[in-house]
Backbone as CSV, one residue per row, in Angstrom:
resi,resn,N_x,N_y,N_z,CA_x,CA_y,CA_z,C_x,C_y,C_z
1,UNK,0.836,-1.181,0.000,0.000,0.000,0.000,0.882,1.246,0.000
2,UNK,0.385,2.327,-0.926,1.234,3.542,-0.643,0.249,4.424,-0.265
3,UNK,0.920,5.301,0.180,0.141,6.732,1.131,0.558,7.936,0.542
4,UNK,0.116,8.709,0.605,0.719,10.032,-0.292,0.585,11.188,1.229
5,UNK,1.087,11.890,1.770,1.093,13.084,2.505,1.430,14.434,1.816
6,UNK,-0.154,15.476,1.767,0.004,16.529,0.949,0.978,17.628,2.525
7,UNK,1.765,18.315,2.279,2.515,19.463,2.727,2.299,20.893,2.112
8,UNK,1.729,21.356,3.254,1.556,23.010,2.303,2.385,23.840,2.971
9,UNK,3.639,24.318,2.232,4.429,25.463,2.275,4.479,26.740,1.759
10,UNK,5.462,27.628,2.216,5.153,28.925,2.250,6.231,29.707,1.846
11,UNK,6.283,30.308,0.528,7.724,30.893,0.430,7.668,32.418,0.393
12,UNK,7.809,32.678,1.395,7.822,33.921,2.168,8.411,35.055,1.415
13,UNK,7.496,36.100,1.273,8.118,37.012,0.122,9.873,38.018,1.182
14,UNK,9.652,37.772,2.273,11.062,37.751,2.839,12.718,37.212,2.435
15,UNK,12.018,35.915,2.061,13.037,34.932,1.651,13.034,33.430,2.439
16,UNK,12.449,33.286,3.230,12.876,32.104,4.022,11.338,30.863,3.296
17,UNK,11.342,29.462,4.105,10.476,28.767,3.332,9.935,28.178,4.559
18,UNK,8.873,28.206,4.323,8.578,27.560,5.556,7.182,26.493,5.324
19,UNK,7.674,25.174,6.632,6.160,24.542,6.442,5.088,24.875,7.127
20,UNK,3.654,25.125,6.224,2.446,25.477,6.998,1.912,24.448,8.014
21,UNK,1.581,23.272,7.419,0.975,22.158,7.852,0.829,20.787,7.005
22,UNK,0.312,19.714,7.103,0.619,18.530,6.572,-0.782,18.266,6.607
23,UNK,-1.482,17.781,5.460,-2.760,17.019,4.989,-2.955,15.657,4.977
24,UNK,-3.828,15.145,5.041,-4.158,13.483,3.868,-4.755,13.598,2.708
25,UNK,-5.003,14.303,2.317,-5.943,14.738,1.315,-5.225,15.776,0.423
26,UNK,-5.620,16.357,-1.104,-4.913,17.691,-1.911,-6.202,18.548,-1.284
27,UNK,-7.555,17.802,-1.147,-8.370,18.630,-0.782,-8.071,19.625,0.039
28,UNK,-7.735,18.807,0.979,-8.081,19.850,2.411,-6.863,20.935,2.256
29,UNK,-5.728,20.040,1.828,-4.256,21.099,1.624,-4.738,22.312,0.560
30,UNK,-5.423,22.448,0.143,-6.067,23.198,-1.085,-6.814,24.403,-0.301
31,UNK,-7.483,23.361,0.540,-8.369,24.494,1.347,-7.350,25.268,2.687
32,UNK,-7.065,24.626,3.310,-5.610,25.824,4.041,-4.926,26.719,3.368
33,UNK,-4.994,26.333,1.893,-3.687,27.551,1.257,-4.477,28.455,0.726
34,UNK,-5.758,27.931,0.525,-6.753,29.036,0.122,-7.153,30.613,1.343
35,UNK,-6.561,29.082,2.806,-7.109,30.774,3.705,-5.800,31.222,4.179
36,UNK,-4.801,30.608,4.098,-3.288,31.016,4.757,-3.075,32.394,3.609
37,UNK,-3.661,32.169,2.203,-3.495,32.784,0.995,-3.700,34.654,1.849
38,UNK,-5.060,34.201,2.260,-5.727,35.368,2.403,-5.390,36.145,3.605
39,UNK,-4.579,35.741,4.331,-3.837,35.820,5.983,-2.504,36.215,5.689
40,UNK,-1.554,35.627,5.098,-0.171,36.237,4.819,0.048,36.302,3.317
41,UNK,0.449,37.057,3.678,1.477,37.495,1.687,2.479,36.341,1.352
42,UNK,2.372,35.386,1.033,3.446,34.330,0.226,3.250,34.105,-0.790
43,UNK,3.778,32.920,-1.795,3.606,31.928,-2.364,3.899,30.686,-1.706
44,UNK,2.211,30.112,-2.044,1.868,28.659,-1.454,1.800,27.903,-2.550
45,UNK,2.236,26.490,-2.106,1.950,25.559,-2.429,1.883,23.972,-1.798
46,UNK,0.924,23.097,-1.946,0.512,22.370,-1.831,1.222,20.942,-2.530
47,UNK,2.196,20.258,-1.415,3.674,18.988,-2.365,3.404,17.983,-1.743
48,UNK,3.115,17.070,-2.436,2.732,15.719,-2.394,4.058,15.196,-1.883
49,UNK,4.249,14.101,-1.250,5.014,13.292,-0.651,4.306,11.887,0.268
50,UNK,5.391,10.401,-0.820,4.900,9.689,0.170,5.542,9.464,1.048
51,UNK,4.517,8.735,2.254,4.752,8.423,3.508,5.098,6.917,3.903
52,UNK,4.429,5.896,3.394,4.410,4.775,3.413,4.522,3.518,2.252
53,UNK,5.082,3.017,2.005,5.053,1.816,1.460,6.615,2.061,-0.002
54,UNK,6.449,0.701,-0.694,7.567,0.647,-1.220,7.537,1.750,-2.741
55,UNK,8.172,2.809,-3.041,8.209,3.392,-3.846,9.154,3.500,-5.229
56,UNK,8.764,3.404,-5.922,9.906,3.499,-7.166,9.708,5.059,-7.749
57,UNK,10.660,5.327,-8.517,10.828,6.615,-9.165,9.730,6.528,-10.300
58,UNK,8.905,5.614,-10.968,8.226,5.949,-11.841,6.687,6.316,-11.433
59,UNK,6.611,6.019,-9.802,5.541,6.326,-8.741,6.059,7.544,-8.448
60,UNK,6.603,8.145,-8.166,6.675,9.351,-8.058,5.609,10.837,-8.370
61,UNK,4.930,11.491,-7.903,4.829,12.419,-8.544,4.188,13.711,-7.660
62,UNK,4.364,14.866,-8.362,4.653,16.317,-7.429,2.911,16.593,-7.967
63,UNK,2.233,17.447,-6.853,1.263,17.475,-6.907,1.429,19.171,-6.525
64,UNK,0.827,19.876,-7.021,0.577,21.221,-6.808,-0.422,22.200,-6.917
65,UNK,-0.830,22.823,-6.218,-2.298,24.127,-6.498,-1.501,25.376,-5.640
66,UNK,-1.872,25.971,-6.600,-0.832,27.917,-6.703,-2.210,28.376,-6.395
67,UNK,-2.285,29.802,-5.265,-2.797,30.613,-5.212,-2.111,32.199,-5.558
């Protein structure tokens, strides 16, 4: 079985990067960056990463939603 963990980060129009919070879902990570959007000045995005099980590089893949 594989697991995917969505991560929504924050690249701070400062310079630094930071993590917001961690999802199970793109949904819900979709919906935090939608209100973090509206709360601080960054660029967000929403990066898939798995968590569990055996992975190969052709499983791989980057998942993203830009506000």
């Amino acid at each position: 079985m594989k697991s995917m963990l969505f991560i929504l980060v924050a690249q701070l129009n400062a310079g630094g990067i930071q993590t917001v919070g961690a999802y199970p879902t793109l949904e819900q990570c979709r919906d935090a960056l939608n209100v973090a959007a509206t709360n601080v000045a960054a660029y967000y995005s929403c990066e898939a990463t798995p968590v569990q099980g055996t992975w190969q590089r052709k499983d791989s893949r980057y998942a993203i939603a830009r506000e």
